[in-house]
C-alpha positions in Angstrom: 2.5 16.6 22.6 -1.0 18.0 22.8 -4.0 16.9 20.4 -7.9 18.1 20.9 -9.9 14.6 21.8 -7.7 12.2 22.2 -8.8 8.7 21.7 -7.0 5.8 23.4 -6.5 2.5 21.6 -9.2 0.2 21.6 -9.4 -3.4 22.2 -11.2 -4.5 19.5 -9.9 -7.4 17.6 -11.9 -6.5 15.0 -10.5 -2.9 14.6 -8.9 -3.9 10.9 -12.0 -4.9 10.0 -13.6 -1.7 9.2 -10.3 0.4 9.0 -8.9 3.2 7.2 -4.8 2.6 7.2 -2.9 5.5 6.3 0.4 4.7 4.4 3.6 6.3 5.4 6.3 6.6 2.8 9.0 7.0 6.2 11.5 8.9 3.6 9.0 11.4 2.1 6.3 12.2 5.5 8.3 14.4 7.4 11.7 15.4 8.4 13.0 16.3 12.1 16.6 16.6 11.6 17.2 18.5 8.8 18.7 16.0 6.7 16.3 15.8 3.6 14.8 12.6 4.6 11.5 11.5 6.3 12.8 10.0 9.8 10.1 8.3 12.6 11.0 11.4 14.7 9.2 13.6 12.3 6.1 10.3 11.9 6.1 11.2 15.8 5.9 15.0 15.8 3.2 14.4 12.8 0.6 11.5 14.9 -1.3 14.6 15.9 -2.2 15.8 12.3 -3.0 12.2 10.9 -4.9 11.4 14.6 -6.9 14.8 13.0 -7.7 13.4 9.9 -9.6 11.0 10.9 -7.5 7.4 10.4 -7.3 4.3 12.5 -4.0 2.9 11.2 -0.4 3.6 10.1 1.4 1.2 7.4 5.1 2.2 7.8 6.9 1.5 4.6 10.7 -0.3 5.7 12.8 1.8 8.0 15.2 -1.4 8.5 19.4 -1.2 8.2 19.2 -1.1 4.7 21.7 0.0 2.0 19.3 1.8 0.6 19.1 0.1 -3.2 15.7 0.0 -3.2 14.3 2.2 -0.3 14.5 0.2 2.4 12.9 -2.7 0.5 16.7 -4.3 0.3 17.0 -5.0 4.5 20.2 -6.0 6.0 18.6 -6.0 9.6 15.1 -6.7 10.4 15.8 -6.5 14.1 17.3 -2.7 14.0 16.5 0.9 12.4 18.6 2.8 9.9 20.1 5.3 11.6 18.5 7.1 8.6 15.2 6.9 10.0 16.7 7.0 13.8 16.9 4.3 16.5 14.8 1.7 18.5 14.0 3.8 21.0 12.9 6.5 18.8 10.2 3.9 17.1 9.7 3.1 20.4 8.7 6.5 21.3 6.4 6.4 18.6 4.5 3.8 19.1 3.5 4.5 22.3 2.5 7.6 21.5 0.6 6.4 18.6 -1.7 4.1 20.7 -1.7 7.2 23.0 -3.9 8.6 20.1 -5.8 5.5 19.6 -3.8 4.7 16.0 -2.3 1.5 15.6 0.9 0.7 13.6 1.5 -1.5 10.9 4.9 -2.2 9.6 6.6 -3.8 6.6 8.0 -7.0 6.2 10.0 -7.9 3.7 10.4 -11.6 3.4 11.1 -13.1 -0.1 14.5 -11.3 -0.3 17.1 -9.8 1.9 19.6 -7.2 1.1 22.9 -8.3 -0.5 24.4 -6.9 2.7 22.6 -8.9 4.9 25.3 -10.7 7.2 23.5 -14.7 6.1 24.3 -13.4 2.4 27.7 -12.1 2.8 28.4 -15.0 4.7 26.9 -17.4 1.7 29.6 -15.5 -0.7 32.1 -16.3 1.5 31.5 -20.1 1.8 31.3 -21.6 -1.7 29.1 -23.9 -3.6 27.1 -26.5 -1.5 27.4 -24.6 1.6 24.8 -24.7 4.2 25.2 -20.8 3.7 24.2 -20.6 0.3 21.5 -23.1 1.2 19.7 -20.1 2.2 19.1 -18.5 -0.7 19.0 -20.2 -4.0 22.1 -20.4 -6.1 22.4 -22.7 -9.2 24.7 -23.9 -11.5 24.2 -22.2 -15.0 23.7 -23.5 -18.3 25.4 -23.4 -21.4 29.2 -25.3 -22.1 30.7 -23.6 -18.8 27.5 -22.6 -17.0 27.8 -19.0 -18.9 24.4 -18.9 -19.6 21.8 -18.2 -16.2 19.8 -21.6 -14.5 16.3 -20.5 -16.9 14.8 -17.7 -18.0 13.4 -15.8 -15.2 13.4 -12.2 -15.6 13.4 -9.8 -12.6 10.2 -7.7 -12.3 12.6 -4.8 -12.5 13.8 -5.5 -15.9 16.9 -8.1 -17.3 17.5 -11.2 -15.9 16.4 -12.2 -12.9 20.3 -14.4 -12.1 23.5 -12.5 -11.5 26.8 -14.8 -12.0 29.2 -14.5 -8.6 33.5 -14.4 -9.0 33.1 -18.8 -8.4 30.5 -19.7 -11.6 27.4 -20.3 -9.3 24.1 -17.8 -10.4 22.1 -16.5 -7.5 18.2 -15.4 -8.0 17.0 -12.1 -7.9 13.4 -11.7 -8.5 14.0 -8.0 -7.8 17.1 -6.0 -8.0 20.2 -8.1 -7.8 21.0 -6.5 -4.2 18.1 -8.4 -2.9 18.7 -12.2 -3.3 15.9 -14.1 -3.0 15.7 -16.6 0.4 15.3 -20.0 -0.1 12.0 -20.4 1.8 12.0 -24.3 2.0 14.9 -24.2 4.3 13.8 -24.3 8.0 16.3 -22.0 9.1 14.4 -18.9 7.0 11.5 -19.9 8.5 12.8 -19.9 11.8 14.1 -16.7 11.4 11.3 -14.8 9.9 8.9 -16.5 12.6 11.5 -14.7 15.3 11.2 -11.3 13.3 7.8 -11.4 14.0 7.6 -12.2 17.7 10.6 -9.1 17.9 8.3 -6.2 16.5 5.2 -8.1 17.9 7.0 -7.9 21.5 7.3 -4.2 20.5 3.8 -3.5 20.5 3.1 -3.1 16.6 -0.6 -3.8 15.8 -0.2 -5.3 12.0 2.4 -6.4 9.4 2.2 -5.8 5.5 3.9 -8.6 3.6 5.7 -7.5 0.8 5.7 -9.9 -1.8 3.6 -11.9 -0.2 3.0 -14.4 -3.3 6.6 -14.7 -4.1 8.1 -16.5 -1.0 7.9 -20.1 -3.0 9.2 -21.2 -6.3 8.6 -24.4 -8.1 10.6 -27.2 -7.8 13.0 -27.7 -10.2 13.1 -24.1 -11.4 11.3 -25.0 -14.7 11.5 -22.1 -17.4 8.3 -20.1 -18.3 9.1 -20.5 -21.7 9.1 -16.3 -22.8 10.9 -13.7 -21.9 11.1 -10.0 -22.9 14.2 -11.3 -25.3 11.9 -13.8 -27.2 9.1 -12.4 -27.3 9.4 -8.8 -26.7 6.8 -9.4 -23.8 8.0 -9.1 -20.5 7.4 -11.4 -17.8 6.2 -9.0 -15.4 3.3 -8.2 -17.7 1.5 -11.7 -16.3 1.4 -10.2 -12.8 -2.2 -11.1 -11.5 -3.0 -12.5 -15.2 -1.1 -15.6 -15.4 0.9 -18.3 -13.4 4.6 -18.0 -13.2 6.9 -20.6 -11.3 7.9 -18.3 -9.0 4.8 -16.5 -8.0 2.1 -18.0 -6.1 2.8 -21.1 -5.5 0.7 -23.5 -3.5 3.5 -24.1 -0.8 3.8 -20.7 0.0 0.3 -20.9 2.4 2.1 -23.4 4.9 4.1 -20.1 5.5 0.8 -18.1 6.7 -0.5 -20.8 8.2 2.6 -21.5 10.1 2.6 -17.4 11.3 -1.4 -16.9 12.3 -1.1 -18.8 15.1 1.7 -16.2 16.6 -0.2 -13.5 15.7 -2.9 -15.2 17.4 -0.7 -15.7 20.3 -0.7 -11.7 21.1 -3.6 -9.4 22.2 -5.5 -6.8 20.4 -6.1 -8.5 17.1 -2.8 -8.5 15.9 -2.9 -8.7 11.9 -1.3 -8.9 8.5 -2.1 -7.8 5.1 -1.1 -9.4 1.6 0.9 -7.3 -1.2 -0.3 -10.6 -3.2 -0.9 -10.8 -6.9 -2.7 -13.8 -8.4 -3.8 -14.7 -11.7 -7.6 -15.3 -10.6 -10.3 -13.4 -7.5 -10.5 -17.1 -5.9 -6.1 -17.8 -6.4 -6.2 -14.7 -4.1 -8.6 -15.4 -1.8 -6.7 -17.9 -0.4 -4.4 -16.3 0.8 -7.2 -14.9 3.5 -8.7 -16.7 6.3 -9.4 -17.5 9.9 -5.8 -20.2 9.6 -3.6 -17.5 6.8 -3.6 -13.9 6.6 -6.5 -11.2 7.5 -6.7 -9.5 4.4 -4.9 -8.7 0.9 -5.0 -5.6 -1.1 -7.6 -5.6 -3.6 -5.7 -4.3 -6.1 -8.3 -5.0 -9.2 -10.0 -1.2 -7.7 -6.6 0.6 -7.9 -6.8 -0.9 -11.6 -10.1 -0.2 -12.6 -10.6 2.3 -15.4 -12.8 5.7 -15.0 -16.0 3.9 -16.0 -18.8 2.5 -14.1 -19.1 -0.9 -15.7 -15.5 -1.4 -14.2 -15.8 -0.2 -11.2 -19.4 -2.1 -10.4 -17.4 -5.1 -12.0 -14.7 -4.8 -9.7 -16.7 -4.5 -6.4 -19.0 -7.0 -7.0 -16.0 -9.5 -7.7 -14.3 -8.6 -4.6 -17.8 -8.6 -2.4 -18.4 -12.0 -3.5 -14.9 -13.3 -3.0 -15.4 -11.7 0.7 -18.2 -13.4 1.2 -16.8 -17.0 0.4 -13.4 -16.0 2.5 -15.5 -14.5 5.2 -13.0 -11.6 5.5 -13.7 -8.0 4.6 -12.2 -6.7 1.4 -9.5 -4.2 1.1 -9.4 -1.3 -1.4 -6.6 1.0 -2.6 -6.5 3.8 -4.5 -2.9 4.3 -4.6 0.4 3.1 -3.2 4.2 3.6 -3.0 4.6 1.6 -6.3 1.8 3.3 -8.4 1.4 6.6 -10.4 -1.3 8.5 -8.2 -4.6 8.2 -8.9 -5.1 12.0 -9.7 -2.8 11.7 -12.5 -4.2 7.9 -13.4 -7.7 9.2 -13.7 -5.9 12.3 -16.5 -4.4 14.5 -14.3 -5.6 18.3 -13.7 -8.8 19.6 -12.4 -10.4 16.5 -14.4 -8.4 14.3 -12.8 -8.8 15.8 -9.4 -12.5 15.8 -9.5 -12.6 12.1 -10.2 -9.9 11.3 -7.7 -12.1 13.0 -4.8 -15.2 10.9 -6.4 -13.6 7.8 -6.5 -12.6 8.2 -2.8 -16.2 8.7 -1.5 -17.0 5.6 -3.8 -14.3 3.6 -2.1 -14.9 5.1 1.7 -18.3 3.9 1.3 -17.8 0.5 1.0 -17.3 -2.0 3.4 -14.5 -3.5 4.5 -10.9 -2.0 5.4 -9.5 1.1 3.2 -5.8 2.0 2.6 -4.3 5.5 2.0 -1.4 6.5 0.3 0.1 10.1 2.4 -0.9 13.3 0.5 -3.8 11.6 -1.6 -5.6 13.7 1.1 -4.0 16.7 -0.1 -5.2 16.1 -4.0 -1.0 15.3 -4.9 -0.6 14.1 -8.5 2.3 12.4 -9.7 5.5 13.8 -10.1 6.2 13.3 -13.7 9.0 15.8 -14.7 12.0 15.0 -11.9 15.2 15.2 -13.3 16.5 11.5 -14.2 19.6 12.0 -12.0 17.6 12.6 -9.1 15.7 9.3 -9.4 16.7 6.7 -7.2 14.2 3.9 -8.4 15.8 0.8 -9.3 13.7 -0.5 -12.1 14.6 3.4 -13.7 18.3 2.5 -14.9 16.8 -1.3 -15.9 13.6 -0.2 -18.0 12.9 3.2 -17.8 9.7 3.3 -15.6 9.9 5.0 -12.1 8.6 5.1 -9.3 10.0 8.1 -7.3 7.0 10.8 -9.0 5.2 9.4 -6.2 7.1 9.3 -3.5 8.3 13.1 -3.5 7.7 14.7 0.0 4.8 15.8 0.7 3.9 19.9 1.4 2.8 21.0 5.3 3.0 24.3 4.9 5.2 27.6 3.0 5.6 29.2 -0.2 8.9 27.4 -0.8 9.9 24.0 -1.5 9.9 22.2 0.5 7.0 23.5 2.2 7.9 22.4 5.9 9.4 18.7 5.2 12.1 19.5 7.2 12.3 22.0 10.8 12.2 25.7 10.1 15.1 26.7 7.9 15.8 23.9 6.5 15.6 23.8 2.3 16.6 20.1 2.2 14.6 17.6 0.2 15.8 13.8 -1.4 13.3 14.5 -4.2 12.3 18.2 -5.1 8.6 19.2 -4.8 7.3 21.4 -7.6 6.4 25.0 -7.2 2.5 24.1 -7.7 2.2 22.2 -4.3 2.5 25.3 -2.2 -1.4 25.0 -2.5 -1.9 21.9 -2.0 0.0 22.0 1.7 -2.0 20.5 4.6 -1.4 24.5 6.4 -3.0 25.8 2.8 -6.1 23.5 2.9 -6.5 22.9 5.9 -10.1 25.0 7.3 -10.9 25.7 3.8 -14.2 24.5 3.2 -14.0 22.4 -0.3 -10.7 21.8 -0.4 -9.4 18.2 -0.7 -8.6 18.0 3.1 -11.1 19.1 4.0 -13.1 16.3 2.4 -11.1 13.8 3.7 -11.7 15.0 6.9 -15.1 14.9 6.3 -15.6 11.7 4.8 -13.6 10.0 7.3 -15.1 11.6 10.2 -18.9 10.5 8.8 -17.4 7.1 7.8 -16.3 6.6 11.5 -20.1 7.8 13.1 -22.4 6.5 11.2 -24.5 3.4 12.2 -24.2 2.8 8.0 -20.8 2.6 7.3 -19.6 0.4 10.4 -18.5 -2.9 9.9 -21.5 -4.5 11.0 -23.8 -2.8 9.0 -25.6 -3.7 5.8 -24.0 -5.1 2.9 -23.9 -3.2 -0.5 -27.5 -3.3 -2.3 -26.8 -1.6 -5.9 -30.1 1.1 -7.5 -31.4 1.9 -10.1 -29.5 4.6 -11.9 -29.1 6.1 -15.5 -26.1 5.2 -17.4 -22.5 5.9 -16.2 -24.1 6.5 -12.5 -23.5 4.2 -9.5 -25.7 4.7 -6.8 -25.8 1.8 -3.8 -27.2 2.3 -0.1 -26.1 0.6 3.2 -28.8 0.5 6.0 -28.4 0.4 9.9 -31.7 -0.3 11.1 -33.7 2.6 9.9 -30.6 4.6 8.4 -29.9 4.7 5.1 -27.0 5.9 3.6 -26.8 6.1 -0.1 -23.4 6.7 -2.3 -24.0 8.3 -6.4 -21.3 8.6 -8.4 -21.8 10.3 -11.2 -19.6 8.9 -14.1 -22.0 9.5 -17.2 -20.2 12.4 -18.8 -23.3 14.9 -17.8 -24.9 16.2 -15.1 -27.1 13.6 -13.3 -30.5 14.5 -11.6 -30.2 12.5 -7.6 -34.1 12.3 -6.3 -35.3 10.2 -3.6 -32.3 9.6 -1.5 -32.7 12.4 1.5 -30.3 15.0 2.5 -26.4 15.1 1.5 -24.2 14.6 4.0 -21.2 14.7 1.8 -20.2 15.5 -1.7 -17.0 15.9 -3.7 -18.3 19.1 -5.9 -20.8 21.3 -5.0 -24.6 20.1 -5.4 -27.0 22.5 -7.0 -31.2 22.2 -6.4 -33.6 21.1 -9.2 -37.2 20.9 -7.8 -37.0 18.4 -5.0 -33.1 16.5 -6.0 -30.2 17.7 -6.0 -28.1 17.9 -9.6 -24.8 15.9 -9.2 -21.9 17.3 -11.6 -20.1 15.2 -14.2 -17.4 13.8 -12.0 -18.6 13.9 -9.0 -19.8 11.6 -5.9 -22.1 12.8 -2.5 -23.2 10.8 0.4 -27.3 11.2 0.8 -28.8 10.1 4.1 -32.6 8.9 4.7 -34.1 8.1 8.5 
């Protein structure tokens, strides 16, 4: 394997503190057998291209033994690879030469649930009612005159009950899909086991963990009711996510669970770290979470929310600067993820919504603190949103409707037919079908053309990484002066000043008195002695 300028791994502690993590949908990144599916062999061949584009970090989405019911997200075997995705040694191989390249890797874990396959759950079938088996997950005696009725009214964030009744009577819980029972995280034996899990992939080198669920682990005694669900009310449960308490989100007990796993992290070189997938119902709820004794960060996912506005964006970023400041962590933005409709297509799809997705991601690059991107945002990719339904493989699909698989289709390296180099030469294999417009939005189409979305990336990511403004010890956010709809803030390194406009006014906006641009989304034009910012659009201005 060959790359131009390789850079070796760091030993900073502090890397993830300042970091732009690229996320890897394993099934849809890049295919080395043939088969149709994303495998780390191809993640391997691929390091090169992403070392290229400028990031620091790779979040691997699950490539665990896993039934596949939910992606990966269902895992059978945290301490083994689906020979899907390949073997040991081939993340092994990957790994090393990831750090070869100076990127780190971050992996999934998946802890509030385990697949129904999972040897402690097959085994908890097996045993009966008051077993020390079943005492691992949480199965209940149902309501009703002969316990026909579930143990309350939880519904699963998928849609429809969140209990499934098993051959003896007994209900078992299943915030998610009823393949993924939900551990019973006040046993010590889950603890145990899950502290293990990290010390095996730790052992293996990887830099970082992502928690899934990471608010979910813990729910409250008793298993009290909420008191609604999408029956009664029409309003699903679900719906409270980060706006409301449930009894089985975000419980205060769960943060004895991070504080119980910092100090292994701790344990290992390199500034080992993990991330929260946490949702909370206020900023300071999810704070907590973060800290020098809990976790190093959690996905600020109030930016991936905000509308196409500046009050809502300013709103957003002050919130999360200030809860940074209290937590004394940096915050983490996210523009889009595995389990969200792209933000091209989010922000209205199109060449509108592409203009304001390569603005919002020189608003966000600017910031400080740690960035996450989803693959292909670099390439411009919207949402998939006509695949046919018998192609989807999404879960919550057959229970509500909504999927998730329009972003998740394979991303385009190169060709004029689908699927654009996913797979080796020859091969027309694909799980999810790539429409004909993305032959030019491959990374082999963009890639040297100046103003394409690539291109920009690479750009913004290269600057982000040089200059004295945007490292992770440089100035805070100061906000300017600006008419309305435009952001404008500057960050300063001694005598450097770096200034980010974002022009969300609906016109034109005149940008004076900010220095040269280093960086812009659209194409500035000259008026007298500023530059005139399009409607849309964001640029980088520097001033020594």
């Amino acid at each position: 394997m060959t790359v131009s300028n390789p850079s070796p791994l760091t030993s900073d502690d502090d890397w993830w503190r300042s970091a732009v993590v690229y996320q890897v949908y394993v099934r849809s990144f890049a295919d080395s057998n043939g088969d149709g599916v994303g495998d780390l062999q191809g993640i391997r061949e691929r390091l090169p291209y992403l070392h290229d584009l400028g990031v620091d970090a790779l979040w691997l989405t699950p490539f665990y033994t896993s039934p596949m019911i939910d992606g990966g997200y269902d895992v059978a075997d945290y301490r083994d690879v689906d020979p899907m995705f390949g073997t040991l040694a081939d993340f092994d191989a990957m790994i090393t030469d990831a750090h070869a390249l100076g990127l780190r890797i971050i992996v999934d874990l998946v802890p509030n649930h385990t697949s129904s396959a999972h040897p402690w759950f097959q085994a908890a079938l097996a045993a009966g009612p008051g077993s020390a088996e079943r005492a691992r997950y949480l199965f209940a005696e149902g309501k009703g005159a002969n316990g026909e009725l579930p143990p309350n009214d939880w519904e699963s964030i998928f849609g429809g009950p969140a209990w499934t009744r098993i051959d003896d009577g007994q209900w078992y819980l299943h915030l998610f899909d009823p393949a993924q029972p939900d551990l019973n995280w006040r046993h010590p034996e889950v603890r145990a086991e899950f502290e293990g899990v990290l010390r095996f992939w730790l052992d293996r080198g990887v830099d970082g963990f992502r928690i899934d669920v990471a608010h979910g682990m813990i729910k409250a005694e008793g298993l009290p009711d909420v008191g609604f669900n999408s029956m009664t009310t029409g309003q699903r449960q679900a719906e409270l996510l980060g706006k409301g308490r449930l009894p089985y989100f975000d419980q205060d007990e769960v943060h004895d669970i991070y504080r119980a796993w910092r100090p292994i992290l701790d344990s290992y070189p390199g500034g080992r770290m993990a991330v929260a997938e946490a949702w909370a119902e206020t900023p300071q709820r999810l704070a907590r979470y973060i800290g020098p004794d809990e976790l190093h960060q959690a996905f600020s996912f109030d930016f991936l929310d905000a509308t196409w506005s500046a009050d809502s964006f300013r709103k957003v970023i002050d919130t999360a600067l200030a809860e940074s400041t209290i937590v004394g962590a940096p915050t983490t933005w996210v523009l889009s993820n595995h389990d969200k409709q792209r933000h091209v297509t989010r922000y209205g799809d199109g060449a509108e919504g592409l203009r304001r997705a390569r603005a919002a991601t020189l608003l966000m690059l600017a910031l400080p603190g740690c960035a996450y991107l989803y693959q292909g945002e670099e390439l411009g990719l919207p949402e998939v949103l006509d695949l046919p339904d018998e192609l989807r493989q999404d879960p919550a699909f057959l229970r509500t409707g909504e999927s998730r698989d329009g972003c998740r289709v394979p991303i385009p390296w190169s060709g004029e037919l689908a699927p654009y180099g996913f797979g080796p030469a020859g091969s027309e294999l694909s799980w999810l079908p790539a429409p004909a417009t993305w032959r030019a939005l491959s990374v082999a189409a963009q890639s040297g053309v100046p103003g394409s979305t690539l291109e920009l990336y690479r750009t913004a990511l290269r600057i982000r990484r040089e200059h004295p403004a945007l490292a992770a010890d440089a100035g805070e956010v100061t906000w300017l002066e600006a008419g309305p709809g435009v952001l404008a803030f500057s960050r300063t390194a001694g005598d450097t000043v770096l200034t980010c406009v974002v022009n969300i006014s609906g016109a034109p906006a005149l940008v004076d008195g900010y220095g040269a641009p280093i960086a812009a989304s659209e194409p500035l034009t000259g008026q007298g002695s500023g530059h005139l910012l399009r409607v849309d659009a964001a640029a980088w201005f520097e001033r020594s």
